[in-house]
C-alpha positions in Angstrom: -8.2 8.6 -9.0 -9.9 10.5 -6.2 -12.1 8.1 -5.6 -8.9 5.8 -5.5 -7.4 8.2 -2.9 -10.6 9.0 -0.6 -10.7 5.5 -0.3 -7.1 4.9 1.0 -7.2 8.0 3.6 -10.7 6.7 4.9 -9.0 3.4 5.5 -6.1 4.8 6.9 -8.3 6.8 9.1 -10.8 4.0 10.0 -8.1 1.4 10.6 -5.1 3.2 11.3 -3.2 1.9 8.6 -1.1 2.7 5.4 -1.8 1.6 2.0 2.1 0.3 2.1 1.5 -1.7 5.4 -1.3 -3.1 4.2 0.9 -4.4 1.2 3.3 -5.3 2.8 1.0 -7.2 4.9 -0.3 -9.2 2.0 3.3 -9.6 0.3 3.7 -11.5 3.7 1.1 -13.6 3.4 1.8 -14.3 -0.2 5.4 -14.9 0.3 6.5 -18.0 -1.1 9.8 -19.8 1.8 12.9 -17.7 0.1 14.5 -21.6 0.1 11.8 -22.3 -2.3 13.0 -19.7 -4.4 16.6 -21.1 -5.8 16.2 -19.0 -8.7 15.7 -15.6 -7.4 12.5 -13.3 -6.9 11.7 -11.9 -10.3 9.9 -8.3 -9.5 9.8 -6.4 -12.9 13.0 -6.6 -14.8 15.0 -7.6 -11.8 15.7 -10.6 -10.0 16.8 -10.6 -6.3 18.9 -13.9 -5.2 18.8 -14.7 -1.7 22.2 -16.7 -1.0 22.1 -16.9 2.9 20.1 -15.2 5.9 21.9 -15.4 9.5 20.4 -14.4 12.2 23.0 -13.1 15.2 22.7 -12.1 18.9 23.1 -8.1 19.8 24.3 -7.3 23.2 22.4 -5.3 25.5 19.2 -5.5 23.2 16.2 -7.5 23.5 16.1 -7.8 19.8 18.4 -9.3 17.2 19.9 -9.2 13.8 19.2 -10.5 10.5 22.0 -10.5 8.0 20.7 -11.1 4.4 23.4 -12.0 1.8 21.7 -11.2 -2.1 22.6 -10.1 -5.2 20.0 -8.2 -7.6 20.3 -9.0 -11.5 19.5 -7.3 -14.7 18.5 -10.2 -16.8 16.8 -7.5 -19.6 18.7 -5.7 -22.0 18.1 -2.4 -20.8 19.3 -0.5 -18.4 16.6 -0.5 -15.5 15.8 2.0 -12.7 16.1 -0.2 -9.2 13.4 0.8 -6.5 14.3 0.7 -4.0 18.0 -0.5 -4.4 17.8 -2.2 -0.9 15.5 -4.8 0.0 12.9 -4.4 3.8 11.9 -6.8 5.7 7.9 -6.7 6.9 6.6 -8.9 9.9 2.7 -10.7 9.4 1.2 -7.3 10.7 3.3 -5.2 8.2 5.6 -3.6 9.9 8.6 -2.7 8.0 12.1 -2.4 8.7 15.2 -1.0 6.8 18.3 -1.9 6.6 20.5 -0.4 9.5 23.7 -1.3 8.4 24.9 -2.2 4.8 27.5 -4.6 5.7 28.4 -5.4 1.6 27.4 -2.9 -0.9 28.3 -2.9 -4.8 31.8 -3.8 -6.3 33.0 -0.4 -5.6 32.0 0.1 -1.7 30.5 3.1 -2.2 27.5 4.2 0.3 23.7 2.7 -1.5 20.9 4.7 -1.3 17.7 3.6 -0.5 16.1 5.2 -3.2 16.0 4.6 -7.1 19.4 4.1 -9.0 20.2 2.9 -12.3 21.2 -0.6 -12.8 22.7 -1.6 -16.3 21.5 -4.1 -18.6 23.3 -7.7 -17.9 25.2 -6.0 -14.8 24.2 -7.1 -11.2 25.0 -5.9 -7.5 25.7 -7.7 -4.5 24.6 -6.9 -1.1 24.9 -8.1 2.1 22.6 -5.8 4.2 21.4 -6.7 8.2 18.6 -6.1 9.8 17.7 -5.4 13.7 14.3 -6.8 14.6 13.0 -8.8 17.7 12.7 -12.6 16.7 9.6 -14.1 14.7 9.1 -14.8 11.1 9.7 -12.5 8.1 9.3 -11.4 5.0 12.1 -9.5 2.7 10.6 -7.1 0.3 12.4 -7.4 -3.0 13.4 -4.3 -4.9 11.6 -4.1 -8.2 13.2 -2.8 -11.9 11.4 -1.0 -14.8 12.9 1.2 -17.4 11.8 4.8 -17.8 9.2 4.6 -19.8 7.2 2.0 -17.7 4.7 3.3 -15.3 6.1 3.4 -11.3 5.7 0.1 -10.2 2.9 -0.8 -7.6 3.5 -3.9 -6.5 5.9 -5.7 -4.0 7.1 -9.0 -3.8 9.7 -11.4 -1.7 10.6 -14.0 0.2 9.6 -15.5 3.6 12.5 -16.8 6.1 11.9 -18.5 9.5 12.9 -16.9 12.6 16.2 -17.2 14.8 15.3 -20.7 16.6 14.0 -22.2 13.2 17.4 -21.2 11.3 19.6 -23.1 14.3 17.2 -26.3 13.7 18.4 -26.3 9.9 
């Protein structure tokens, strides 16, 4: 484990880079087109549905914003911790952005964290959650599900969606 962890702070200090924006970077890279993926992103015992992605203008801003429309899913019979409960979006360099608005939320409105919560077996939560990045091709970062006794997850995983100008072509 040291070994593990002199490794990632030499990296970061040699390349000037995270061990999360270097995964984030890959899930990029690995991302299948979120059209390709009809039947949700499975990421542990969750699945994340992607049921739209509009991109709209901002005034006054040079960038723009990315509305995602999803819903995550507990398909296991337990109840399973969500981390995060909100999905990212990463560019092909790794740069990640939140959410900066939560235009949805769950059935009850009430304010979703960005950390863990507690998703019950068979139950799901939709989201509509927007996004405000300069135009260019992205990647969402899918929340991922274990119970308690699984270790902390380590991996991340998505869906890839074109850019402003390649959504009007559609």
């Amino acid at each position: 484990m040291a070994t593990s962890t002199g490794t990632h702070i030499a990296l970061e200090k040699g390349f000037g880079e995270s061990k999360f924006k270097r995964d984030a970077r890959a899930a990029f890279e690995r991302a299948p087109p979120c059209a390709n993926m009809s039947h949700g992103v499975q990421n542990g015992r969750i699945v994340t549905t992607v049921k739209d992605i509009a991109w709209l203008d901002i005034p006054d801003s040079r960038g723009q914003r990315v509305m995602v429309d999803y819903r995550i899913d507990n398909r296991s019979d337990s109840d399973v911790i969500v981390t995060p409960r909100r999905l990212a979006v990463t560019n092909a360099a790794g740069k990640l952005t939140n959410a900066k608005d939560d235009a949805g939320g769950n059935p009850a409105n009430s304010p979703i964290p960005a950390d863990a919560e507690l998703l019950a077996a068979g139950a799901s939560w939709p989201m509509v959650s927007v996004f405000e990045v300069p135009p260019g091709e992205y990647a969402l970062i899918v929340p991922n599900g274990r119970i308690e006794s699984d270790p902390a997850p380590t991996w991340i995983d998505g869906c890839r969606f074109p850019g402003p100008v390649a959504t009007a072509l559609r």
